[in-house]
Z-matrix of the N, CA and C atoms (Angstrom, degrees):
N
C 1 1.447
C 2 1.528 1 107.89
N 3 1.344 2 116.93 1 120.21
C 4 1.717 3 122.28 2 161.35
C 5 1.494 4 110.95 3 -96.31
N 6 1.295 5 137.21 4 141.51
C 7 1.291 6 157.46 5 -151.47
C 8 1.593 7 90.30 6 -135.41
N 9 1.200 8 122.33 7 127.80
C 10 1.808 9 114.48 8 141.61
C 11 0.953 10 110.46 9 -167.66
N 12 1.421 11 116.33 10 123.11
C 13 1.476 12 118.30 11 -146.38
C 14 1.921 13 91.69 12 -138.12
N 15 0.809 14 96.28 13 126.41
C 16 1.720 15 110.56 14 -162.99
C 17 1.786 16 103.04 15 -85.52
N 18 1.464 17 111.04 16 159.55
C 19 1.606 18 110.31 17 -179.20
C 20 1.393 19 105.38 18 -67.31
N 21 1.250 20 114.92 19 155.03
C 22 1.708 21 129.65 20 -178.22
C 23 1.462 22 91.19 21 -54.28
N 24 1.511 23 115.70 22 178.31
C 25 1.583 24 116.91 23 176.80
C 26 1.325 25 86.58 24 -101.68
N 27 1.625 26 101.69 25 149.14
C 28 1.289 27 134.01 26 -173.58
C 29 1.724 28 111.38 27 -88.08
N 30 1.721 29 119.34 28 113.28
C 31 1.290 30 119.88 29 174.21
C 32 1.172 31 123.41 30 -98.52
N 33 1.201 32 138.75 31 138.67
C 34 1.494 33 148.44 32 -134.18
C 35 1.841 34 96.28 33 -103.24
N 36 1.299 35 137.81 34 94.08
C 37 1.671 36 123.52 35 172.12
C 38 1.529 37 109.79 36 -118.57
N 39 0.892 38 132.12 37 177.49
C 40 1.192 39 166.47 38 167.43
C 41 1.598 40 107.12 39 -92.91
N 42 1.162 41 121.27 40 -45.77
C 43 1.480 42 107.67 41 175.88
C 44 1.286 43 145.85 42 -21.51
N 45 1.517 44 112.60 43 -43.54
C 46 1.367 45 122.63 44 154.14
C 47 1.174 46 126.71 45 -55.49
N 48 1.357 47 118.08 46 -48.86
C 49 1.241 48 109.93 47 171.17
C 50 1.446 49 136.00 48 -88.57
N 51 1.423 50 123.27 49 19.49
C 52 1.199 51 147.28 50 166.36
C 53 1.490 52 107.78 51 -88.99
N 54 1.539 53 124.81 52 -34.57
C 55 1.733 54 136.03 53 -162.42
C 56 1.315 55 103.69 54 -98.45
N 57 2.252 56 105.29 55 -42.07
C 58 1.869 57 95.51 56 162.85
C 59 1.392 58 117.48 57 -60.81
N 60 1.099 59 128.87 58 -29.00
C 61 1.162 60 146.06 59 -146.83
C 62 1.680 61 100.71 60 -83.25
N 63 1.166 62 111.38 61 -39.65
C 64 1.830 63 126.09 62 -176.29
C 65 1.198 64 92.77 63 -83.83
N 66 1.591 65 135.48 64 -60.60
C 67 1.604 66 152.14 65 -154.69
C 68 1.695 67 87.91 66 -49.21
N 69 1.240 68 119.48 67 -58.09
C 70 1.828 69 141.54 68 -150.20
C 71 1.651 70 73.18 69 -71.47
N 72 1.344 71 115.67 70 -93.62
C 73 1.580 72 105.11 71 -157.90
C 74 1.131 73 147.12 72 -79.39
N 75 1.825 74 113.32 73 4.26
C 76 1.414 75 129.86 74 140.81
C 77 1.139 76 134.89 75 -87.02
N 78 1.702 77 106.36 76 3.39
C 79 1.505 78 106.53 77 176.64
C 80 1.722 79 120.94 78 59.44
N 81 1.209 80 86.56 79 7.96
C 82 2.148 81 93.55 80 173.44
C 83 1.525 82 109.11 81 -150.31
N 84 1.598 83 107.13 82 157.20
C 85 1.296 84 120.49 83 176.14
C 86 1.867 85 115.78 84 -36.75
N 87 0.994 86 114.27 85 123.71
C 88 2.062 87 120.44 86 -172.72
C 89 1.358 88 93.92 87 -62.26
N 90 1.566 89 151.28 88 -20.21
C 91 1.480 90 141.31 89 151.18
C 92 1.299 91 116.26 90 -31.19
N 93 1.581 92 107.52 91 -48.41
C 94 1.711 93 105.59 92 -160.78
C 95 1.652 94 96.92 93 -105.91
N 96 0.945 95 144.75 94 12.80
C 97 1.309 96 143.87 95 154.58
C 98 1.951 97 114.13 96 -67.13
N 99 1.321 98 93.67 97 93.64
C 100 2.086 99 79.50 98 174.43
C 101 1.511 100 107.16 99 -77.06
N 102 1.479 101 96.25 100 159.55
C 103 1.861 102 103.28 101 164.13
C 104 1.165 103 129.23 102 -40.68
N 105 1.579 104 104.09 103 -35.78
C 106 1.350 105 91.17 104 -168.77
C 107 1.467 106 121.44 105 -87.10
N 108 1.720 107 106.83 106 13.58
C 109 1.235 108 114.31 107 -176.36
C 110 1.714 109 103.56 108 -94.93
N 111 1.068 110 132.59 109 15.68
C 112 1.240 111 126.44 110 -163.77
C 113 2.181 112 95.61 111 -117.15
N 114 1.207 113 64.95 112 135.54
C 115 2.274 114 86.99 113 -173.21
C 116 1.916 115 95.35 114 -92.59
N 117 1.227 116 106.24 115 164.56
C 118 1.191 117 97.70 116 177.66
C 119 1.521 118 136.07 117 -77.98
N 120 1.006 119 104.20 118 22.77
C 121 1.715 120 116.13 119 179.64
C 122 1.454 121 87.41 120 -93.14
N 123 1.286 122 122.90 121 -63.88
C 124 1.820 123 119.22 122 162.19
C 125 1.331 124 130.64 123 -3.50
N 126 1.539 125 93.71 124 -67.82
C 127 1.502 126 124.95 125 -166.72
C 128 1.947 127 88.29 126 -70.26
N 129 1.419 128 105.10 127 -54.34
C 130 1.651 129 84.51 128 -156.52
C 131 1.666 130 101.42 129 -78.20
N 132 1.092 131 120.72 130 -20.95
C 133 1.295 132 118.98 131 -166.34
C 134 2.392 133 101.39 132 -53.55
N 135 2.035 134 83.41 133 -44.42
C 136 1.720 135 92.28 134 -167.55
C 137 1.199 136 87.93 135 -59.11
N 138 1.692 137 150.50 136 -47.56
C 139 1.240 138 141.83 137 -137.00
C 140 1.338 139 98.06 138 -78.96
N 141 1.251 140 132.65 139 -45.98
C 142 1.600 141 143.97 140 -170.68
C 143 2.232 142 91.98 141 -64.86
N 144 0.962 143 110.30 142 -58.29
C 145 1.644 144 121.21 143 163.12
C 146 1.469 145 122.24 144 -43.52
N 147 1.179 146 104.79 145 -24.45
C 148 1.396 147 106.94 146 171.06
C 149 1.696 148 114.24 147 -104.66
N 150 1.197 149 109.09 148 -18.68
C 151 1.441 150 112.59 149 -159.65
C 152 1.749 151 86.98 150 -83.85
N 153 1.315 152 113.92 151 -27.99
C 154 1.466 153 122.66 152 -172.44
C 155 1.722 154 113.20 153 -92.75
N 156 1.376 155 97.03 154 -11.64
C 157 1.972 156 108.21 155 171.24
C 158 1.339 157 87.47 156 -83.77
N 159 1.110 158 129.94 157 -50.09
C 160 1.736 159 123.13 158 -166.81
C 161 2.226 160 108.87 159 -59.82
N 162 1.225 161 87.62 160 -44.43
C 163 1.367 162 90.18 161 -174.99
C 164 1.653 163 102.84 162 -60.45
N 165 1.203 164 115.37 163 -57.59
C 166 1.448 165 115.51 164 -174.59
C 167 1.506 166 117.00 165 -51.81
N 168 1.653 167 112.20 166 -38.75
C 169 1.450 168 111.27 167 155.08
C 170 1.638 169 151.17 168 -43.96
N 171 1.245 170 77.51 169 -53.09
C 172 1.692 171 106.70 170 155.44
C 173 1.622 172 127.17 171 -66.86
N 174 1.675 173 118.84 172 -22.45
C 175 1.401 174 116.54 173 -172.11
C 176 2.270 175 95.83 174 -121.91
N 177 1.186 176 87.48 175 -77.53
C 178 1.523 177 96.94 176 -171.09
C 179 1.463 178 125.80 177 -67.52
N 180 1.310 179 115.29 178 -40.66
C 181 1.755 180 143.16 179 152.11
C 182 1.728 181 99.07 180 -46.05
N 183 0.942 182 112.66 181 -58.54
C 184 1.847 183 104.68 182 -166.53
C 185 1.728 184 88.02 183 -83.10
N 186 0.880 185 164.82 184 -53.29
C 187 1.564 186 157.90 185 170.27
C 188 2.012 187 104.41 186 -27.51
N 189 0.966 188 93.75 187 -62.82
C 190 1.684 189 120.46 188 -178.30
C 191 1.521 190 106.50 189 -55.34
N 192 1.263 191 98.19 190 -46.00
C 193 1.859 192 102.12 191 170.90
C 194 1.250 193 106.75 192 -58.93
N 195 0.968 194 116.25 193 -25.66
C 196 2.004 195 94.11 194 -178.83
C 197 1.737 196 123.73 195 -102.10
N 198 1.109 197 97.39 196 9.63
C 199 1.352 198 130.57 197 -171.78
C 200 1.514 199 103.80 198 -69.57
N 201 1.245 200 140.33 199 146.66
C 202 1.383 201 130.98 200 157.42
C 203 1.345 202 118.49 201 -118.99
N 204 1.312 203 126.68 202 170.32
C 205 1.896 204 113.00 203 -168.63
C 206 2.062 205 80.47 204 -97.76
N 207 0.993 206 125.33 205 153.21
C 208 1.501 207 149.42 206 154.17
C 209 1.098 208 114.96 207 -62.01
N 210 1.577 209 110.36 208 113.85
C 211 1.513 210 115.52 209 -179.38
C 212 1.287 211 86.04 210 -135.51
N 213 1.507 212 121.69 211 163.34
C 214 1.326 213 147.69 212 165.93
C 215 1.332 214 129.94 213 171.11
N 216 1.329 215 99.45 214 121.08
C 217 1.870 216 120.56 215 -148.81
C 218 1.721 217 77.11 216 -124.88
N 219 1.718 218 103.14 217 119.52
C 220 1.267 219 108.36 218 145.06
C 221 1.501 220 125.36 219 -122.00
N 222 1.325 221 117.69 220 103.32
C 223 1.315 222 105.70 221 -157.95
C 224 2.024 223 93.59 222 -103.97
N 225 1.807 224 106.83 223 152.93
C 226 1.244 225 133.16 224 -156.72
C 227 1.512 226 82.42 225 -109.39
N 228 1.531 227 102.62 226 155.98
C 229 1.450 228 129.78 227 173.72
C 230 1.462 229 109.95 228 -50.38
N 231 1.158 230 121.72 229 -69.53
C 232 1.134 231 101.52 230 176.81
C 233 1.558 232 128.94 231 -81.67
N 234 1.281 233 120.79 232 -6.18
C 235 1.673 234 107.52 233 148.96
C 236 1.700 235 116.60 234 -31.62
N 237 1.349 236 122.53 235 -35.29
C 238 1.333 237 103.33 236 176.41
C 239 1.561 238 111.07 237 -94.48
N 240 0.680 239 121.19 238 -12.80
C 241 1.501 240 119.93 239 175.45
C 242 1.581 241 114.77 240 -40.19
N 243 1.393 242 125.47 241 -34.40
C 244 1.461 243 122.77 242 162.59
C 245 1.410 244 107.36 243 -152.01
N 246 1.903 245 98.60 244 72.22
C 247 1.296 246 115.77 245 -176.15
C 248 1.629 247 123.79 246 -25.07
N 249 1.422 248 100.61 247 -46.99
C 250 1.643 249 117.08 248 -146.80
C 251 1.906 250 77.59 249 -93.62
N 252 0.524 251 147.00 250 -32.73
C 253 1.885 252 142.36 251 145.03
C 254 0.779 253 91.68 252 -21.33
N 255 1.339 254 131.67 253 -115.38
C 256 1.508 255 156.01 254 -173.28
C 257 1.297 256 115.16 255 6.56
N 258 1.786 257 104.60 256 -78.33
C 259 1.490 258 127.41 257 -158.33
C 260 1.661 259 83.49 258 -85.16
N 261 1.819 260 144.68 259 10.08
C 262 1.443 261 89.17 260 173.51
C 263 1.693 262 90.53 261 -114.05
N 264 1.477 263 128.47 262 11.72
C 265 0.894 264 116.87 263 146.04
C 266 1.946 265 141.05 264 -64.24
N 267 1.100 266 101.63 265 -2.05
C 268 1.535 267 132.02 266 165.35
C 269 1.564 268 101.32 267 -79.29
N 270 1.505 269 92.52 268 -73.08
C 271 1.777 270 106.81 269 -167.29
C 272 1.410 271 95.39 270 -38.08
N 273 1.071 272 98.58 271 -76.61
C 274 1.711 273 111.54 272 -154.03
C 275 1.862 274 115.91 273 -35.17
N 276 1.503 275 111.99 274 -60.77
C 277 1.525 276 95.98 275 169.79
C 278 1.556 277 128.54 276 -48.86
N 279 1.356 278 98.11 277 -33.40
C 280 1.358 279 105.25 278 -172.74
C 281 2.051 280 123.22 279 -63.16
N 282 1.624 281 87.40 280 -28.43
C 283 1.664 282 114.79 281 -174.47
C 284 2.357 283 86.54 282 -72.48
N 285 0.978 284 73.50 283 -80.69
C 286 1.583 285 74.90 284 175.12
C 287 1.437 286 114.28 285 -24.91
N 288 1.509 287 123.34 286 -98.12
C 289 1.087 288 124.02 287 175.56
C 290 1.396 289 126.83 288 -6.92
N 291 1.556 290 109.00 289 -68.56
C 292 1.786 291 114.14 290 166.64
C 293 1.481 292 95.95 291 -62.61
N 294 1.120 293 165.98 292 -108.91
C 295 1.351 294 150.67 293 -176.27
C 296 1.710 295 102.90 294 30.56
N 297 1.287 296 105.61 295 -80.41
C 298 1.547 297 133.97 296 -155.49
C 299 1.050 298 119.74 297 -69.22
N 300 1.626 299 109.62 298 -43.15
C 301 1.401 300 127.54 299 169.08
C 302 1.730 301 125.60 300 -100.62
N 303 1.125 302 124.58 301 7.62
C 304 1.314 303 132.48 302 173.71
C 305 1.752 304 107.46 303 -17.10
N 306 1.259 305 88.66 304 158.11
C 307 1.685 306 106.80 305 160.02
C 308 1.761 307 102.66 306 -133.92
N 309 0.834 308 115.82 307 14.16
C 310 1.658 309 104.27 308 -170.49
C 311 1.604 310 98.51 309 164.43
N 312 1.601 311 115.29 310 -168.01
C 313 1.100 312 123.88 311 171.54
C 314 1.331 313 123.01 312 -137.74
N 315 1.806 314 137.46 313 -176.45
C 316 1.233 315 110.58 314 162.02
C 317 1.332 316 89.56 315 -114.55
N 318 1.623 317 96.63 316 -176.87
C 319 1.909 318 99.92 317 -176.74
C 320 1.582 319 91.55 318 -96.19
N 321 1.625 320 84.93 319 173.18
C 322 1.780 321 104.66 320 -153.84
C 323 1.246 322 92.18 321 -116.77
N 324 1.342 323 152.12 322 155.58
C 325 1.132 324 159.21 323 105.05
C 326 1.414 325 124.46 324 -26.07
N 327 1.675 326 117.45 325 88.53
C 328 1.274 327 109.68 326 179.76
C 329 1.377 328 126.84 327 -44.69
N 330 1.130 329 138.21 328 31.53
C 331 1.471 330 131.37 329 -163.02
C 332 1.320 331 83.93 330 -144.74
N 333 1.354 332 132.84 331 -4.19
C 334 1.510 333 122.20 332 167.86
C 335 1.306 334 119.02 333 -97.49
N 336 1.837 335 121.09 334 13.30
C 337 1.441 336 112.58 335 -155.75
C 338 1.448 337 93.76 336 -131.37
N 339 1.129 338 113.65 337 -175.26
C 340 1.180 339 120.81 338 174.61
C 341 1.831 340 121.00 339 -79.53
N 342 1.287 341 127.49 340 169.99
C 343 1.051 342 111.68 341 178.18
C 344 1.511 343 129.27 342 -71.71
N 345 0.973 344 121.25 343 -59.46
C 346 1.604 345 128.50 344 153.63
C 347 1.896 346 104.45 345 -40.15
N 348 0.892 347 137.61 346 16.31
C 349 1.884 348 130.04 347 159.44
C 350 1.551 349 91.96 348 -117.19
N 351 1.212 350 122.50 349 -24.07
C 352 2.318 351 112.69 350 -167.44
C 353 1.885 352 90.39 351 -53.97
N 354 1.119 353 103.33 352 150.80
C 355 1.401 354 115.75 353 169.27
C 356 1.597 355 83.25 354 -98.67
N 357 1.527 356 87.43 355 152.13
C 358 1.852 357 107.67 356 175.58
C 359 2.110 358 116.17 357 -60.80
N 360 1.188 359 97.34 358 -165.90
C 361 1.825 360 87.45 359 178.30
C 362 1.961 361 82.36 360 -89.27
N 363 0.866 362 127.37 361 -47.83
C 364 1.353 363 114.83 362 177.39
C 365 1.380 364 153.27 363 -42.08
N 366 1.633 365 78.06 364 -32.55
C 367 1.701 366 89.24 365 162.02
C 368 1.596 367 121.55 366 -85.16
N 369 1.923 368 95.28 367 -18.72
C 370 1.609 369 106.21 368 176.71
C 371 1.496 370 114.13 369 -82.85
N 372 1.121 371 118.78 370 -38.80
C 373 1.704 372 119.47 371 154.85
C 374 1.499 373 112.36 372 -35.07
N 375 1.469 374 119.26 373 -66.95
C 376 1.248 375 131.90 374 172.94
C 377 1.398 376 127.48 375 -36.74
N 378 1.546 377 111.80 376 -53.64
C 379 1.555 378 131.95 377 143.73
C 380 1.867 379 114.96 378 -16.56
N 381 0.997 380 91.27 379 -91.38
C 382 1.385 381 120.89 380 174.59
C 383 1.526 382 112.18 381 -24.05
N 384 1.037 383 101.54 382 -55.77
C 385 1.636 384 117.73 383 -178.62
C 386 1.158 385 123.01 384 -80.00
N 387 1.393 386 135.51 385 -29.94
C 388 0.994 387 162.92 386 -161.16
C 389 1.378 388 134.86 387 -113.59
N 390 1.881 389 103.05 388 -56.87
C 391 1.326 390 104.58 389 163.21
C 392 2.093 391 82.40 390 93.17
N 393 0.589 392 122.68 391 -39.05
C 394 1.865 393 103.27 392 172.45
C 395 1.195 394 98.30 393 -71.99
N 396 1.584 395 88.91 394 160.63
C 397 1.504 396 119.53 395 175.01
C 398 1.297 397 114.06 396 -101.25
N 399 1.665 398 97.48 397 165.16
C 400 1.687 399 90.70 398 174.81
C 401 1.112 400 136.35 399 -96.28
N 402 1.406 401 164.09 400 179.90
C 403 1.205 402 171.25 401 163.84
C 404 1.499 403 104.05 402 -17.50
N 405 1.512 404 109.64 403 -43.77
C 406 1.485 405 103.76 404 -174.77
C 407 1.628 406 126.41 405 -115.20
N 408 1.336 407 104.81 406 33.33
C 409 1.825 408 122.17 407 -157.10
C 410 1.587 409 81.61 408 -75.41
N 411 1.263 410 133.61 409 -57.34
C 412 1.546 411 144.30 410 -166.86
C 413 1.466 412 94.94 411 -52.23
N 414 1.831 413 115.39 412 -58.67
C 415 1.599 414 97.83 413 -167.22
C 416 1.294 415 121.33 414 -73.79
N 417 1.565 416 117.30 415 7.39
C 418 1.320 417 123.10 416 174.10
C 419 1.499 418 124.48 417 -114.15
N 420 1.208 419 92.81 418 11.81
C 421 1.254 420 125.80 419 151.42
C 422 1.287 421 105.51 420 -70.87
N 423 1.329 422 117.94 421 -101.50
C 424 1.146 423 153.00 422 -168.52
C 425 1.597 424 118.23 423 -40.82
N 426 1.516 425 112.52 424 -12.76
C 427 1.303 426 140.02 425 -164.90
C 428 2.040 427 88.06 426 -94.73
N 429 1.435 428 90.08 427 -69.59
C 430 1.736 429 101.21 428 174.73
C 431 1.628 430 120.41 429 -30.38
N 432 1.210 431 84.63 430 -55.69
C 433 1.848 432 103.86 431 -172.68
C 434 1.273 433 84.79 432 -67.70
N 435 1.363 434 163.49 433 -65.90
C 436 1.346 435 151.62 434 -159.53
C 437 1.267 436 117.79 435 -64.72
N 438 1.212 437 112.36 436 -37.39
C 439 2.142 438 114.31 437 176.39
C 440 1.636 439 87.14 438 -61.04
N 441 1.440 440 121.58 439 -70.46
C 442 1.237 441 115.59 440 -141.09
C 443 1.659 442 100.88 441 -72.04
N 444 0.949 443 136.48 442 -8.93
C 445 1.315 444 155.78 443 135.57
C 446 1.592 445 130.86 444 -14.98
N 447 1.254 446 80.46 445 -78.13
C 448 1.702 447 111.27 446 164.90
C 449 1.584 448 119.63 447 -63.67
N 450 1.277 449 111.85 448 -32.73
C 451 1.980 450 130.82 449 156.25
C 452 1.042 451 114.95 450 -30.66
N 453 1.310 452 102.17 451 -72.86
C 454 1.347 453 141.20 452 -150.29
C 455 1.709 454 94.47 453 -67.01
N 456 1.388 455 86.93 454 -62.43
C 457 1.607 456 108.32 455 -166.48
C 458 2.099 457 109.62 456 -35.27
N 459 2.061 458 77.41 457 -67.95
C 460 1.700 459 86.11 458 166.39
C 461 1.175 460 130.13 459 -40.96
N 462 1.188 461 115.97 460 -33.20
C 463 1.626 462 129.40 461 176.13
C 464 1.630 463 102.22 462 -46.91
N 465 1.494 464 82.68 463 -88.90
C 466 1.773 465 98.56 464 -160.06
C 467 1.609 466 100.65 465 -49.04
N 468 1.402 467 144.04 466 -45.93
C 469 1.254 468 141.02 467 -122.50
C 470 1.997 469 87.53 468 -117.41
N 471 0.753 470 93.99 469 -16.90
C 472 1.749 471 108.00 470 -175.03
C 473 1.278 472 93.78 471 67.61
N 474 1.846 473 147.10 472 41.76
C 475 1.141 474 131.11 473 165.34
C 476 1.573 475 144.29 474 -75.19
N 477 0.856 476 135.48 475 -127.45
C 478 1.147 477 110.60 476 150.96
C 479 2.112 478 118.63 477 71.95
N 480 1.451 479 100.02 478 143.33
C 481 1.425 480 97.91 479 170.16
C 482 1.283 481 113.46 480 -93.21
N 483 1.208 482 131.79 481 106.23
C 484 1.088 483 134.07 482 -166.10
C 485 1.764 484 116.15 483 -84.58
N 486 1.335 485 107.71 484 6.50
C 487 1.573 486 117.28 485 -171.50
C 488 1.607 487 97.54 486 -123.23
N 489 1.476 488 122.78 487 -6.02
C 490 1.113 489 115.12 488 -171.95
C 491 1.706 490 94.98 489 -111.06
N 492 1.679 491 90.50 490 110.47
C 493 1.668 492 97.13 491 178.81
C 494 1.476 493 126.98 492 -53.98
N 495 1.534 494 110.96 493 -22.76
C 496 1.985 495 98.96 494 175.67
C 497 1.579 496 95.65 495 -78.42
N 498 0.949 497 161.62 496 -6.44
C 499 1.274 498 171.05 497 99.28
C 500 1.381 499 107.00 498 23.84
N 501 1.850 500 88.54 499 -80.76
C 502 1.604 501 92.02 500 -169.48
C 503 1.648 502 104.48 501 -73.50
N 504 1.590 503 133.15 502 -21.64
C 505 1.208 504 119.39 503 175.75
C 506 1.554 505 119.81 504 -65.35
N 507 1.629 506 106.93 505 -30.96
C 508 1.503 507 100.71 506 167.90
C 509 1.404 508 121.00 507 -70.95
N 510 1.303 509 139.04 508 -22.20
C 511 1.194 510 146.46 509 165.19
C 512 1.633 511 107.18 510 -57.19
N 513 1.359 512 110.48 511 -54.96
C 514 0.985 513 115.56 512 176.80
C 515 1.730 514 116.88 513 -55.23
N 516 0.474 515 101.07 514 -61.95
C 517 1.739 516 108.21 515 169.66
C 518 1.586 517 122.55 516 -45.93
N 519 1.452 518 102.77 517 -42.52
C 520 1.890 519 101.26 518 160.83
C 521 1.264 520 93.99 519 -64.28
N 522 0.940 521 157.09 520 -96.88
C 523 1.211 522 141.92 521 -119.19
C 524 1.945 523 105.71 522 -75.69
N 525 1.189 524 104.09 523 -29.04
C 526 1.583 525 82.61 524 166.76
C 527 1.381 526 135.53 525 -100.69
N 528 1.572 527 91.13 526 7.20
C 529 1.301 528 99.79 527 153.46
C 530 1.929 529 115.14 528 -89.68
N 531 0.864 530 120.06 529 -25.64
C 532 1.612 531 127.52 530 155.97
C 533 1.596 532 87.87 531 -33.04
N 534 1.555 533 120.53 532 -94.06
C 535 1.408 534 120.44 533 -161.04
C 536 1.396 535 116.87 534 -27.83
N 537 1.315 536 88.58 535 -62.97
C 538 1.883 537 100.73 536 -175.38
C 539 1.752 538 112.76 537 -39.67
N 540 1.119 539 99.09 538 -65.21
C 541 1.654 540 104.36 539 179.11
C 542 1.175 541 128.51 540 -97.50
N 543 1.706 542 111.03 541 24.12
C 544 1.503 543 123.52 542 150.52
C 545 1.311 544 134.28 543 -5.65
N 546 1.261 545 91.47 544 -59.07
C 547 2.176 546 131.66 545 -160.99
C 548 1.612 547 102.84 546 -83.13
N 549 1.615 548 107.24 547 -12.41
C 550 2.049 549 100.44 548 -163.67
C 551 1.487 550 88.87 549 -134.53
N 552 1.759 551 131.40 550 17.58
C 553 1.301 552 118.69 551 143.91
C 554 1.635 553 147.26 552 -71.67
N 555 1.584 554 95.53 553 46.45
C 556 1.639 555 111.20 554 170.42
C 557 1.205 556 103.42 555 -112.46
N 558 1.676 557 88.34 556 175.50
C 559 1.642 558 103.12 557 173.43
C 560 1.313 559 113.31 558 -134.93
């Protein structure tokens, strides 16, 4: 099997330099700056920033739109021969990596974690209402990413007791937890 999967296509913004641009003269992260804190040197500076996001939209952005990122998977006869071989030597760095390098997390389904990670009905009331998470949304995160981890791991490395059935149920469980949270492996 050859893999080569090319960088996403590159979009042209102004954003950065609108957020250095706030960072430099509020002296804080451009998140915690509100609108209504901005004087009109602000205001005209973003307008000149926007008038120049539009241009880039219109010239380099619409070029880029038709662009595709480079993928090409050639997979050999016997790559399938013990598919789930194969693909979890792929999986597996990749599970890691987002592990390691995160920007955030997704939420977990308390019914997938252990007991000591469930947030209480209080914190799920709280949830609900609110939309924050609780204290431990990250370690159940982070709990997830480790079963399916540990799957994976067994896979490629052949580790694991393979005669000792909580073994194979934890194995079993990365991988359907793999399925489940398929859809929320970005970063």
């Amino acid at each position: 099997m050859r893999v080569n999967i090319g960088k996403y296509v590159h979009w042209y913004t102004t954003t950065r330099i609108e957020n250095a641009y706030l960072e430099w003269r509020y002296k804080k992260y451009s998140w915690e700056i509100d609108d209504s804190d901005h004087d009109w040197i602000d205001k005209t500076v973003m307008r000149i920033l926007d008038v120049w996001q539009n241009v880039l939209h219109y010239t380099i952005n619409r070029i880029q739109s038709r662009r595709e990122q480079k993928i090409r998977v050639h997979v050999d006869p016997w790559d399938t021969w013990s598919a789930d071989y194969t693909l979890a030597h792929v999986i597996l760095p990749v599970l890691e990596q987002l592990r390691d390098t995160n920007h955030g997390y997704f939420l977990v389904d308390p019914k997938d974690v252990p007991r000591e990670l469930k947030p209480t009905k209080k914190e799920l009331d709280h949830y609900r209402k609110t939309m924050e998470t609780d204290s431990k949304a990250y370690d159940r995160y982070e709990w997830v990413m480790n079963e399916m981890i540990f799957a994976f791991r067994s896979k490629v490395k052949d580790e694991g007791d393979w005669e000792n059935e909580a073994t194979l149920k934890r194995i079993q469980n990365g991988f359907e937890l793999f399925g489940k949270y398929y859809n929320a492996l970005w970063d």
